[in-house]
C-alpha positions as CSV (number, residue, x, y, z in Angstrom):
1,X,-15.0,25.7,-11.9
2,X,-16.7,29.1,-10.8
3,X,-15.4,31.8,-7.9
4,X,-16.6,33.3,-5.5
5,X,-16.1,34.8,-1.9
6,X,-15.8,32.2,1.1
7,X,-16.3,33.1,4.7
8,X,-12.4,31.8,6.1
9,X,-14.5,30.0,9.2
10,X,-16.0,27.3,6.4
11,X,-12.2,26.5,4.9
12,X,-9.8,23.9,5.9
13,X,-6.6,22.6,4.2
14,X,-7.5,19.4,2.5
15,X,-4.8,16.5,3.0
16,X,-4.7,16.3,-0.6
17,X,-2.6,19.5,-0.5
18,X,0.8,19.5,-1.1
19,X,1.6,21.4,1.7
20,X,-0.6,20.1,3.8
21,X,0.8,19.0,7.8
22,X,0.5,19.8,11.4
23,X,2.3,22.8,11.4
24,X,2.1,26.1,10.1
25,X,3.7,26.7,6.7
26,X,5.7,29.8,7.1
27,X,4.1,33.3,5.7
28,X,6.7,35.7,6.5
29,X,7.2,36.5,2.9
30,X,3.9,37.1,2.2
31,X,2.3,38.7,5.1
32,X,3.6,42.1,4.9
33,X,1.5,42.2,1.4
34,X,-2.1,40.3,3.0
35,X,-1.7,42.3,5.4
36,X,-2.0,45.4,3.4
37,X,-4.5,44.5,0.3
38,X,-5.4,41.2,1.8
39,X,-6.0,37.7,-0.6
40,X,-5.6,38.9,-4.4
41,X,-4.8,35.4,-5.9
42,X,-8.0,33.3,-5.1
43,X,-7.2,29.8,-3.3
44,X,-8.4,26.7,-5.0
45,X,-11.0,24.9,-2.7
46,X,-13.7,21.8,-3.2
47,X,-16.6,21.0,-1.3
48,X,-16.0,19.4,1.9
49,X,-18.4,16.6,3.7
50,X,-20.9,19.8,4.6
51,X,-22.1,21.6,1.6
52,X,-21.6,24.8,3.4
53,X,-17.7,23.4,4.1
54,X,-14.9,23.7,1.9
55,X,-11.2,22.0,1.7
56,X,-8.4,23.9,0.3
57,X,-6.7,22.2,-2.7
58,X,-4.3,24.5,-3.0
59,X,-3.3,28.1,-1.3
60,X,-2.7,27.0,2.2
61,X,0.0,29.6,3.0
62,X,-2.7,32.3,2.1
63,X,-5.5,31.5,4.2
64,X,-2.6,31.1,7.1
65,X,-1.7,34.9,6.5
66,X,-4.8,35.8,6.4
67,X,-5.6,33.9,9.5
68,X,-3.0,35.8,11.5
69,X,-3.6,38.9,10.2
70,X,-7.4,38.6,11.5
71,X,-6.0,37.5,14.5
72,X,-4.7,41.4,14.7
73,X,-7.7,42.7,14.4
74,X,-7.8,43.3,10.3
75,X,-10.3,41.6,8.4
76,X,-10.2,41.8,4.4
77,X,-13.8,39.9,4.5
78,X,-14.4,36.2,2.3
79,X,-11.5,35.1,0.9
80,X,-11.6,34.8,-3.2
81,X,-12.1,30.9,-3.8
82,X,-12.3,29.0,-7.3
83,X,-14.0,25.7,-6.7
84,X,-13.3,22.7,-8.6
85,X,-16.1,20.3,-8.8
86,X,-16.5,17.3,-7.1
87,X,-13.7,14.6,-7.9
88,X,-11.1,12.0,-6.5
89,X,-8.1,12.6,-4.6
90,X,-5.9,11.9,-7.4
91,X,-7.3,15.4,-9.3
92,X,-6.6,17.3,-6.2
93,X,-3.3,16.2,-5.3
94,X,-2.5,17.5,-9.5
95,X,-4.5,20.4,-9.0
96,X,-2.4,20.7,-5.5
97,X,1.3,20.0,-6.6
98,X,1.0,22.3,-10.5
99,X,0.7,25.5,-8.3
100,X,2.7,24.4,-6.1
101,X,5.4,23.0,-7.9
102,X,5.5,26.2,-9.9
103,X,7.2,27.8,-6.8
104,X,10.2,26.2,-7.7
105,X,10.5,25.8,-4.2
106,X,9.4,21.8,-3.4
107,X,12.1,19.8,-2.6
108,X,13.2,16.5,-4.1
109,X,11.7,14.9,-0.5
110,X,8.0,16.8,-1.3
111,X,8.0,15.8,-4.6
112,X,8.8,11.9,-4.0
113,X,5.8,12.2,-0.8
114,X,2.8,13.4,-2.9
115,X,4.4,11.2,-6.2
116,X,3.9,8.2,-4.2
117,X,0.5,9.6,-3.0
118,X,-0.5,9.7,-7.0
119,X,0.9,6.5,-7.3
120,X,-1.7,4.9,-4.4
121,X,-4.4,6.7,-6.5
122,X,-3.6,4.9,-9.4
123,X,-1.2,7.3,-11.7
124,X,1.1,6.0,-13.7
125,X,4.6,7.4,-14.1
126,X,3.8,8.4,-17.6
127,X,0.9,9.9,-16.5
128,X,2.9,11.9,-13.7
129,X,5.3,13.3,-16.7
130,X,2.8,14.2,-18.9
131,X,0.4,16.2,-16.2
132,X,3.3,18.4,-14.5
133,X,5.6,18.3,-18.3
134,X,8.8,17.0,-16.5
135,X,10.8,14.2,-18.4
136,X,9.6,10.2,-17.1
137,X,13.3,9.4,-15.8
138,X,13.3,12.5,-13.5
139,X,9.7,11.3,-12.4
140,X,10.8,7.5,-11.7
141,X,14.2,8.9,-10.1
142,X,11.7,11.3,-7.8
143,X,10.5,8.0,-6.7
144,X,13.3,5.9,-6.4
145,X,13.9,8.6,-3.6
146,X,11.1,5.5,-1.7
147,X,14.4,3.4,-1.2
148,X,16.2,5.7,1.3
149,X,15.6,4.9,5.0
150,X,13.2,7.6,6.4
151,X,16.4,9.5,8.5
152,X,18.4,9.7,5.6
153,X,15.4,11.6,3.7
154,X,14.8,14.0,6.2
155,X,18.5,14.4,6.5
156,X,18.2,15.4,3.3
157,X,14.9,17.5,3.5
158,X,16.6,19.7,6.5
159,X,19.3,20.3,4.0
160,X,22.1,18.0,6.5
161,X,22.9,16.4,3.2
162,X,23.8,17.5,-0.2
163,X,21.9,16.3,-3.6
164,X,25.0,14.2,-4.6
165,X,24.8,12.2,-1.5
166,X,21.5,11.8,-1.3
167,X,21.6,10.1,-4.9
168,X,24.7,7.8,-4.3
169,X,22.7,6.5,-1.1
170,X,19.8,5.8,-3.9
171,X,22.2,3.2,-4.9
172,X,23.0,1.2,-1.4
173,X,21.3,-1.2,0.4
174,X,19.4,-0.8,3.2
175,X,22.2,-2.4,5.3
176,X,24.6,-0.1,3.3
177,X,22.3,2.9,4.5
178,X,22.2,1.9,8.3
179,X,26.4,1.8,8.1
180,X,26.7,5.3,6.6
181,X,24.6,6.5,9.1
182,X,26.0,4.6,12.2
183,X,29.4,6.7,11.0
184,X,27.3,10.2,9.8
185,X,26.0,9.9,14.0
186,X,29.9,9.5,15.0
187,X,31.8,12.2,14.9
188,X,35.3,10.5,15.5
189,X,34.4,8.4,12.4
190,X,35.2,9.9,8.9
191,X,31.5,9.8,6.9
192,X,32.0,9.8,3.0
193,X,30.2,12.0,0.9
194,X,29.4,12.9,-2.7
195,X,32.1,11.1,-5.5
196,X,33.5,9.6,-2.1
197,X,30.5,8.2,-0.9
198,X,30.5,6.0,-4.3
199,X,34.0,4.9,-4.1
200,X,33.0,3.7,-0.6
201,X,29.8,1.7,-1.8
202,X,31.7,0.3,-4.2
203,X,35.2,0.2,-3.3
204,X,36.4,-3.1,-1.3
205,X,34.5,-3.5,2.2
206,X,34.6,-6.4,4.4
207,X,32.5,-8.9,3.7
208,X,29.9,-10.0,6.2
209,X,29.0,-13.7,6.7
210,X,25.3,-12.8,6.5
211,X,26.1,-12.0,2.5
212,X,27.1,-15.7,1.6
213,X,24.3,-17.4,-0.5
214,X,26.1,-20.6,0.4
215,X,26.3,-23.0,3.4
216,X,29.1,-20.8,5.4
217,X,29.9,-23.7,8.3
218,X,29.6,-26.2,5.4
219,X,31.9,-24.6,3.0
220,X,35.3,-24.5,5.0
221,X,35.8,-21.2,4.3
222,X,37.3,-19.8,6.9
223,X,35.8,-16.5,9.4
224,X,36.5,-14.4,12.2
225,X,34.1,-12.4,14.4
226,X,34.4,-8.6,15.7
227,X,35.0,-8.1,19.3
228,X,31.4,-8.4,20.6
229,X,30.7,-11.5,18.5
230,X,27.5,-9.9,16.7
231,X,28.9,-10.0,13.3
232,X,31.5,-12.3,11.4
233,X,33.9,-11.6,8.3
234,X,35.3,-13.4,6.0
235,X,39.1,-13.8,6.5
236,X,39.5,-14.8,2.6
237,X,38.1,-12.7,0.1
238,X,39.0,-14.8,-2.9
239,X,37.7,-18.3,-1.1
240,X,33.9,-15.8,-0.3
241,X,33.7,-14.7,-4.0
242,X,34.9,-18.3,-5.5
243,X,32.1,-19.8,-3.3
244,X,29.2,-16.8,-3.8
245,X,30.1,-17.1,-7.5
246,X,29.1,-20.9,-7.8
247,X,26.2,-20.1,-5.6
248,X,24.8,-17.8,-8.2
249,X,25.5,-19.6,-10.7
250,X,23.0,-22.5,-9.3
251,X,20.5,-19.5,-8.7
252,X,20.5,-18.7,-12.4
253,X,20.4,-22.1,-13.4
254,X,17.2,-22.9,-11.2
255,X,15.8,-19.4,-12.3
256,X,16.2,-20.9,-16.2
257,X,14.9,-24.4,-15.4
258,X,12.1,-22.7,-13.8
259,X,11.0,-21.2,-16.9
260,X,12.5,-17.5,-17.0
261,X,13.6,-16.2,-20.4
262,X,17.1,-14.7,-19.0
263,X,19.1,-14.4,-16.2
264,X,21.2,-11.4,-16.3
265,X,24.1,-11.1,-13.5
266,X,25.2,-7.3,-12.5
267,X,28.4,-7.0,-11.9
268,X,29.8,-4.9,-8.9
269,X,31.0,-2.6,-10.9
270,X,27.7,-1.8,-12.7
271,X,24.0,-1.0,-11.0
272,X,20.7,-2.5,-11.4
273,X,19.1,1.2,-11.9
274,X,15.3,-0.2,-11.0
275,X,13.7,3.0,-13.2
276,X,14.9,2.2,-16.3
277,X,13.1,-1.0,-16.4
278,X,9.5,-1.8,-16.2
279,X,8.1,-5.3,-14.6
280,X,7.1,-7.9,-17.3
281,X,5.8,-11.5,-16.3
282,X,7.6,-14.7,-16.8
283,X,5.1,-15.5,-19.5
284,X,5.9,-12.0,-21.4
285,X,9.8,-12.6,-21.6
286,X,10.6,-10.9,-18.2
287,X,14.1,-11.4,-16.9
288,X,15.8,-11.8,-14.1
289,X,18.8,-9.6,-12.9
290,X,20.6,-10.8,-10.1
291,X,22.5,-7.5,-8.3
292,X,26.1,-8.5,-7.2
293,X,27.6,-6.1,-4.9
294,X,31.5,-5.9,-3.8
295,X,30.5,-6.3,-0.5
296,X,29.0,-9.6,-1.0
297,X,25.8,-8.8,-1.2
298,X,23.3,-10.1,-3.3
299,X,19.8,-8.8,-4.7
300,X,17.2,-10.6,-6.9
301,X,14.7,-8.3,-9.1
302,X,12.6,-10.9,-10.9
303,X,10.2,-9.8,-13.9
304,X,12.1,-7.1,-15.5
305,X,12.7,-5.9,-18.8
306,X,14.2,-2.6,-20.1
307,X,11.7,-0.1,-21.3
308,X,12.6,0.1,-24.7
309,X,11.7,-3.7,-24.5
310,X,8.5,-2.9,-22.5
311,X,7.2,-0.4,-25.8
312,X,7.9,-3.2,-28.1
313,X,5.2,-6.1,-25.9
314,X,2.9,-3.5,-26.1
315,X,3.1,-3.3,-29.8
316,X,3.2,-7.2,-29.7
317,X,7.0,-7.5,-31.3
318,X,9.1,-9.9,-30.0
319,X,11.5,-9.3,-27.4
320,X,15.1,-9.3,-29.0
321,X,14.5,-9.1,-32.9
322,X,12.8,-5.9,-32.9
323,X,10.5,-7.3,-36.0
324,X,6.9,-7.2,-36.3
325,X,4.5,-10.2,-36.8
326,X,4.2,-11.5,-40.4
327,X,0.3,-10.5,-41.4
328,X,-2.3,-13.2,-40.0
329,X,-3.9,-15.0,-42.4
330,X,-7.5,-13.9,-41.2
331,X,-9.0,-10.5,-41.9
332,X,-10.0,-8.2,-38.6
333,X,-13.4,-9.0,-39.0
334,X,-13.1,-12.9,-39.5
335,X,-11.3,-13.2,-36.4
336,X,-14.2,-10.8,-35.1
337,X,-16.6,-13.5,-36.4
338,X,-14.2,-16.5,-35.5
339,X,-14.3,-15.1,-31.6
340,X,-17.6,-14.2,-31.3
341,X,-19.0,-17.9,-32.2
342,X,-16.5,-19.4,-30.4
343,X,-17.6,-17.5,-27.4
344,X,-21.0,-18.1,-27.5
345,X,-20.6,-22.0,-27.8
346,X,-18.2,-21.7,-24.7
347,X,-20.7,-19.9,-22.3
348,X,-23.4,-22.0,-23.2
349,X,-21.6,-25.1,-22.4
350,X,-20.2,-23.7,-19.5
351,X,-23.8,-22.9,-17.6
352,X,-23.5,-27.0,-17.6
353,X,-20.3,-27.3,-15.6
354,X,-20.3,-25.2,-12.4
355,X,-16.9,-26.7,-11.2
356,X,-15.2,-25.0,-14.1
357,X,-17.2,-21.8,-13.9
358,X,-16.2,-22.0,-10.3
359,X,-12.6,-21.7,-10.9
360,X,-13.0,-19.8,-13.8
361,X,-14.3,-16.7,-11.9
362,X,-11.7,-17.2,-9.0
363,X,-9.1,-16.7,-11.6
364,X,-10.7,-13.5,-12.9
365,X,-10.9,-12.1,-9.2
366,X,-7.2,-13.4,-9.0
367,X,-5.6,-11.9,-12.2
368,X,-8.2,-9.4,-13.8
369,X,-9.0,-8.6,-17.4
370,X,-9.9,-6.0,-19.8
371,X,-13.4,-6.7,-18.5
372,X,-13.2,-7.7,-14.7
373,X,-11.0,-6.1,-12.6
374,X,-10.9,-6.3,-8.8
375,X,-9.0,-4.1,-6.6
376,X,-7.3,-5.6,-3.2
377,X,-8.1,-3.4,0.0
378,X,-5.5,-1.7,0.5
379,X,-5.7,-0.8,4.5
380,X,-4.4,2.9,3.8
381,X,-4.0,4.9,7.4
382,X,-1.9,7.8,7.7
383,X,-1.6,7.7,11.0
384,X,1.6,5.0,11.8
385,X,0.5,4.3,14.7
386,X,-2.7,2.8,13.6
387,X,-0.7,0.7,11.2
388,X,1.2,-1.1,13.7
389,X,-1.4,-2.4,15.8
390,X,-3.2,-3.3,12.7
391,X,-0.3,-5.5,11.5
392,X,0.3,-6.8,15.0
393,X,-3.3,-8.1,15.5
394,X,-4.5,-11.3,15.8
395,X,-6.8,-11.3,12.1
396,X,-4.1,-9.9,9.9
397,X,-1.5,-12.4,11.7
398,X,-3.8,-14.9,10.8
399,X,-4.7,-13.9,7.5
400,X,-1.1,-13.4,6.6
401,X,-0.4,-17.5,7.5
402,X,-4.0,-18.6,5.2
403,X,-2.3,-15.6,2.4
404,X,0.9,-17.4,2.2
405,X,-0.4,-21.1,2.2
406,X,-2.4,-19.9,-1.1
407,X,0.5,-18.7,-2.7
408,X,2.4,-21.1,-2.4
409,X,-0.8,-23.1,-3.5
410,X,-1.1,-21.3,-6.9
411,X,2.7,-21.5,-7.3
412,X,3.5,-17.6,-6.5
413,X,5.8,-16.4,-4.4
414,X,5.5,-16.0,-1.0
415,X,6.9,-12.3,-1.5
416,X,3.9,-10.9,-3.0
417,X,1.5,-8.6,-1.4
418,X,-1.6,-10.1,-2.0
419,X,-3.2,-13.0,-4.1
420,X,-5.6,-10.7,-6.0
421,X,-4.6,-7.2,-8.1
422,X,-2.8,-9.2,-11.3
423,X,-2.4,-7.2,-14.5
424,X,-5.1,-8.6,-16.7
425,X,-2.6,-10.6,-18.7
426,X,-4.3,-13.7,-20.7
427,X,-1.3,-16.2,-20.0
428,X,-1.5,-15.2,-16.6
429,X,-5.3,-15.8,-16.3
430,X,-5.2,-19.0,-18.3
431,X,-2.1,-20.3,-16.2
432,X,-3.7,-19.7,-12.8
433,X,-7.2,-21.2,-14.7
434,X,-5.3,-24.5,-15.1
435,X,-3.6,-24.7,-11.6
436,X,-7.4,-24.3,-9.8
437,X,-8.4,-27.5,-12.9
438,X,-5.9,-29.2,-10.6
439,X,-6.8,-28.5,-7.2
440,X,-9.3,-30.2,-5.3
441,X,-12.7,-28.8,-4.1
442,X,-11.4,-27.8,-0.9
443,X,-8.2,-26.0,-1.9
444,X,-10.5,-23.8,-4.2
445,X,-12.5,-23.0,-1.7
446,X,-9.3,-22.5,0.5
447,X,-8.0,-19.9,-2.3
448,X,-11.7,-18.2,-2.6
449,X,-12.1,-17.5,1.1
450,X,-8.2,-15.6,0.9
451,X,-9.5,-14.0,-2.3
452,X,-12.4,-12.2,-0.8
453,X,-11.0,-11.3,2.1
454,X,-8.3,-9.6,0.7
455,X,-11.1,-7.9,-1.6
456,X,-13.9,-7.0,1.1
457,X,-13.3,-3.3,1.6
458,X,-13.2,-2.6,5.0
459,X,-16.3,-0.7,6.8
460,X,-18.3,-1.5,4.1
461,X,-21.7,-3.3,4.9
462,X,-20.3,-6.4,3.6
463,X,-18.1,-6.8,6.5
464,X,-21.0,-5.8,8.8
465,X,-23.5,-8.7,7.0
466,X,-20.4,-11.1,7.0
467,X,-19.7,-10.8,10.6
468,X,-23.3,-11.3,11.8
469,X,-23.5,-14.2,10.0
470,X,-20.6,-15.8,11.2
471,X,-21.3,-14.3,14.9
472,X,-17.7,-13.1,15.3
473,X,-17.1,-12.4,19.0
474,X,-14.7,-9.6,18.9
475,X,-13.4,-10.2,22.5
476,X,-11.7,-13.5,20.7
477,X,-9.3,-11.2,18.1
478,X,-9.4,-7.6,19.4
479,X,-8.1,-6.7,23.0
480,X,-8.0,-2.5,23.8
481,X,-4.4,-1.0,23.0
482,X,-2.8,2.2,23.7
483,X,-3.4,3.6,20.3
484,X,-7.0,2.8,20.9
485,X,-7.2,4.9,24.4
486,X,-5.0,7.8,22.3
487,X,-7.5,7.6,19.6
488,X,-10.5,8.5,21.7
489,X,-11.6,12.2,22.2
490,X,-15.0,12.4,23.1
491,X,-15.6,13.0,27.1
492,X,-19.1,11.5,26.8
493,X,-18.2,8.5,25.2
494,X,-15.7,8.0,28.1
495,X,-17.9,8.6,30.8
496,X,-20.4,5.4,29.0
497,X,-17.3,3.4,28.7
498,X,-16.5,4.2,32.0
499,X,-20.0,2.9,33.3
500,X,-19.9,0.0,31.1
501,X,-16.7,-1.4,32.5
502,X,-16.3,-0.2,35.8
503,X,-20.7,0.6,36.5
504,X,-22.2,3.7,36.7
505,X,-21.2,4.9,40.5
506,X,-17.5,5.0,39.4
507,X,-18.7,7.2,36.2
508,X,-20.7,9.6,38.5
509,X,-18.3,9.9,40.9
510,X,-15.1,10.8,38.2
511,X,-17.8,13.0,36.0
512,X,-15.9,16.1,36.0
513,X,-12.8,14.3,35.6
514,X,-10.2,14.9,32.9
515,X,-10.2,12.3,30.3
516,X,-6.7,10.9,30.8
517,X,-8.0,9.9,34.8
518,X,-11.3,8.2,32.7
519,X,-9.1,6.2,30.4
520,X,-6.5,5.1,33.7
521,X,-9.6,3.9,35.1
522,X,-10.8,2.3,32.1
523,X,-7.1,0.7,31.6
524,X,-6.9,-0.6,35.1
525,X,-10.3,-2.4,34.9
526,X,-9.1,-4.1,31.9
527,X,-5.7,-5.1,33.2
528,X,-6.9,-5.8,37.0
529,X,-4.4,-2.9,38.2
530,X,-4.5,-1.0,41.4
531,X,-7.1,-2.6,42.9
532,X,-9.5,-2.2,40.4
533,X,-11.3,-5.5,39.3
534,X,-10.2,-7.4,36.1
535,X,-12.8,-6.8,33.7
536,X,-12.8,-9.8,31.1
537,X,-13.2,-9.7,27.1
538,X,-14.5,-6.3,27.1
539,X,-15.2,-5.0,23.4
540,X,-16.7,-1.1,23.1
541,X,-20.1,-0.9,21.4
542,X,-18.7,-0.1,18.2
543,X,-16.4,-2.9,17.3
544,X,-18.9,-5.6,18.3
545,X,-21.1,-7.4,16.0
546,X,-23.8,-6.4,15.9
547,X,-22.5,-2.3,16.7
548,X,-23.8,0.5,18.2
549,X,-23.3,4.1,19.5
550,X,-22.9,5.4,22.5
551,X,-24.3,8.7,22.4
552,X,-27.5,9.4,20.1
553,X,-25.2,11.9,17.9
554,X,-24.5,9.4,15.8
555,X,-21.7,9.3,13.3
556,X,-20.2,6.2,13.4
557,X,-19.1,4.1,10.4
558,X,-19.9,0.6,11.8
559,X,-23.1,1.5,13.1
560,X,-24.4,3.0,9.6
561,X,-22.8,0.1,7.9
562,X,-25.6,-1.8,9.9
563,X,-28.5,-0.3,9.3
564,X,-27.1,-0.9,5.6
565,X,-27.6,-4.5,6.7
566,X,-31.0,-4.4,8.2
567,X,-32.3,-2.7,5.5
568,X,-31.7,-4.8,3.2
569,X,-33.1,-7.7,4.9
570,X,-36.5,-9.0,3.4
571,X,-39.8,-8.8,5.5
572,X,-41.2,-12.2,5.1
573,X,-38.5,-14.7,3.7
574,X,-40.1,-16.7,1.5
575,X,-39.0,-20.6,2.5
576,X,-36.5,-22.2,0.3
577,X,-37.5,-23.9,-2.9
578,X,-37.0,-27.4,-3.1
579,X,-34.1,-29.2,-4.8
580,X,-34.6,-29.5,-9.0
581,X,-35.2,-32.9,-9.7
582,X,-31.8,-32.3,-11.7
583,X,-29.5,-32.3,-8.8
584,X,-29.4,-35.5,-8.4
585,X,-27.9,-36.1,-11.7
586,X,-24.6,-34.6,-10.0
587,X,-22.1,-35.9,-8.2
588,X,-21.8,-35.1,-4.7
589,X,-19.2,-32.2,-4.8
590,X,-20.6,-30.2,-8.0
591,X,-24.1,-30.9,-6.0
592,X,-22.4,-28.6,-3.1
593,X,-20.9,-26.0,-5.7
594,X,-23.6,-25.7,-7.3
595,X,-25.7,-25.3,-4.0
């Protein structure tokens, strides 16, 4: 780290800060003081894109005050920086939230948001604890703050709602949540807060239908529905909980017959607290706890153990007797010696079995290891608009169906985010190795097509060379939206869209037009509105394979990833070699594997 004086005109607040957002943090109680002597403290900054450009890290509230205080006319000069060196996000958020968080003044809300955004870089509660010295079970209840619906936290942010109510909502469900706030939002209604809030979570509610793990019609016990027939209760409370019971009682049968350690029922009047445990996999002893509430509602949390429990599997004791293996009968080193010579007669034999490799190395990108470890893409976007008409699209509606066909096809559940991104666990690597033994040729390749799409990080030049290859025709999975229109700012690219849809008289005629009358005529060529003509399967230059620009600026992601592609293209492609008079030895699929 080094300081030195920064002209304000190359800063910006880096959305790694703490405090960063759209509007102004407020300054009142420090301006009287820039004003007068101006920035003392110096603000933490890193370079930006532009080596002349810097982000600030941390002391947004003091370049604001000195922003408005130049605004009346006073100018202090550069503003004292120290710059950290180049790193990842995840330093910057710390460096961000340890002066910040020394305010005392970040609420429980703040803290949960840039937790989580530690989290998504890859920090570990522990590691959260030990950076900013605040005990693990504050840090994991920081983030069970993840489980409120969004209202209810900013309820709480703009101080609507006290800290005791906040955390009793922690426990409810989410259809628990939506019924406190339908009665918060009506003020004829009596809304229960704090100690009363908890009585009314778990104190005796009616019991909705929609609760019953069993066969309601079947069962003969007896409902009635609310006035407007959108919900129905249960007119027996006795008959529900005498059927629910044996209903979970199959559950935790099938859960033990399908090879879980334990079962554990909650009881209403107890909490499955979801930060006191830590996920283990069925092969390491996890358990399952099923949730019961009183009002009939039922929650499965499978793969848990408590943490105590979680200490001891790292130490390689046994779950339950709290004693430690009795001492192998081979020194360290012979088992060094043992492993090493097995290894090396395993590899040599596999280069003679490609089918086995095959699968071998799909379960690696599947589960991981101490030595291969592949991370999913994770589609981040802050912006939530952009989500939804990524999630809404044709590809990742697609993708979704081929994601859950695998799962199912590797025995997981169809609950889980992705195929790829396991925990490096051998049984779990060996187990999936045994289930691809099993499956034929084209189920593996059915599996390895999921696998690396899930893995292909997105506008990288992979996805540029893959497309190309393929010839995807955009027009067939991409139509323009309205967060597309809202996402483009550049006049001059509007004008060449303009031309490209609608020719180039209507763009020379609407040049000096605002950009919201260019996209309405873009928008009305695409949907055949107000007399404009429909223009068919129109895809802008830079989604389309192969991509390109619009403007000779440049700057575009896909059109870079490109040139990635064409440069790596060889001059003169030699022709292909012929097949090795081995091939022939091998039978017809492990012939096209191999290939």
């Amino acid at each position: 780290m080094k300081l030195d004086f920064i002209d304000r005109g190359k800063l910006s607040v880096s959305k790694t800060n703490m405090r960063y957002t759209r509007k102004a943090p407020d300054v009142s109680d420090i301006l009287p003081t820039v004003r007068k002597r101006g920035i003392i403290v110096p603000l933490l900054v890193r370079p930006n894109c532009s080596p002349e450009a810097f982000e600030i890290v941390a002391g947004a509230r003091r370049w604001t005050a000195d922003g408005i205080i130049f605004g009346e006319g006073i100018d202090h000069g550069p503003l004292p920086c120290a710059i950290l060196e180049e790193g990842d996000d995840a330093d910057a958020i710390e460096a961000s939230m340890i002066e910040n968080m020394a305010r005392l003044d970040a609420d429980e809300v703040t803290q949960w948001e840039n937790f989580v955004r530690l989290v998504k870089e890859g920090r570990t509660p522990d590691d959260i604890s030990a950076t900013f010295g605040l005990p693990e079970l504050m840090v994991r209840r920081v983030l069970a703050l993840g489980n409120l619906l969004p209202r209810i936290r900013d309820l709480y942010r703009r101080e609507k709602i006290d800290a005791a109510t906040v955390r009793h909502l922690t426990l409810a469900s989410k259809s628990q949540q939506k019924a406190w706030l339908a009665l918060y939002d009506d003020p004829d209604n009596y809304t229960p807060t704090g100690h009363q809030l908890k009585a009314w979570l778990f104190g005796g509610q009616s019991i909705k239908a929609e609760h019953a793990l069993f066969d309601v019609e079947g069962s003969g016990v007896q409902t009635i529905a609310d006035l407007f027939g959108d919900d129905r209760y249960f007119v027996d409370a006795d008959a529900f909980w005498t059927a629910q019971n044996a209903a979970i009682d199959a559950k935790r049968d099938a859960y033990i017959e399908d090879g879980w350690s334990d079962v554990v029922i909650v009881p209403p009047t107890e909490h499955f607290q979801s930060w006191e445990y830590e996920k283990a996999g069925k092969r390491k002893g996890g358990r399952v706890y099923i949730a019961v509430r009183s009002s009939g509602e039922v929650s499965f949390h499978e793969g848990y153990v408590t943490r105590k429990e979680a200490r001891r599997i790292e130490k390689g004791e046994a779950i339950g007797t709290g004693q430690k293996p009795a001492r192998p009968e081979v020194t360290s080193t012979m088992q060094t010696y043992i492993d090493l010579h097995r290894h090396a007669a395993v590899r040599a034999a596999l280069t003679g079995h490609p089918k086995i490799a095959l699968r071998l190395l799909v379960a690696h990108v599947i589960v991981g290891s101490h030595l291969f470890r592949v991370t999913p893409e994770a589609q981040t976007t802050r912006n939530d608009e952009v989500r939804e008409s990524l999630e809404t699209s044709r590809g990742e509606t697609e993708f979704d169906e081929k994601r859950r066909a695998v799962l199912a096809l590797l025995g997981f559940s169809g609950e889980e985010p992705t195929v790829t991104g396991g925990n490096g666990d051998d049984y779990g690597l060996a187990g999936v190795f045994l289930r691809l033994l099993e499956l034929p040729d084209r189920a593996v390749m059915d599996v390895i097509t999921v696998v690396i799409g899930e893995t292909l990080a997105a506008g990288s030049a992979a996805v540029e060379a893959v497309g190309s290859e393929i010839g995807i025709d955009m027009a067939e999975w991409w139509q323009a939206d309205a967060v597309f229109f809202e996402l483009i700012r550049d006049k001059e690219v509007l004008r060449r869209i303009v031309a490209e849809v609608a020719g180039e008289a209507v763009a020379s005629a609407n040049a000096g037009e605002k950009a919201k009358t260019l996209k309405k005529i873009v928008r009305d060529h695409l949907d055949g509105a107000d007399g404009r003509a429909k223009v068919e399967r129109w895809v802008p230059k830079w989604m389309a394979f192969p991509p390109a620009a619009y403007t000779a600026r440049g700057g575009v992601g896909t059109v870079s990833a490109h040139a990635k592609v064409e440069a790596a293209r060889p001059i003169d492609p030699e022709p292909q070699p012929p097949a090795t008079p081995g091939a022939a030895i091998l039978p017809e699929d492990e012939q096209r594997l191999a290939a």
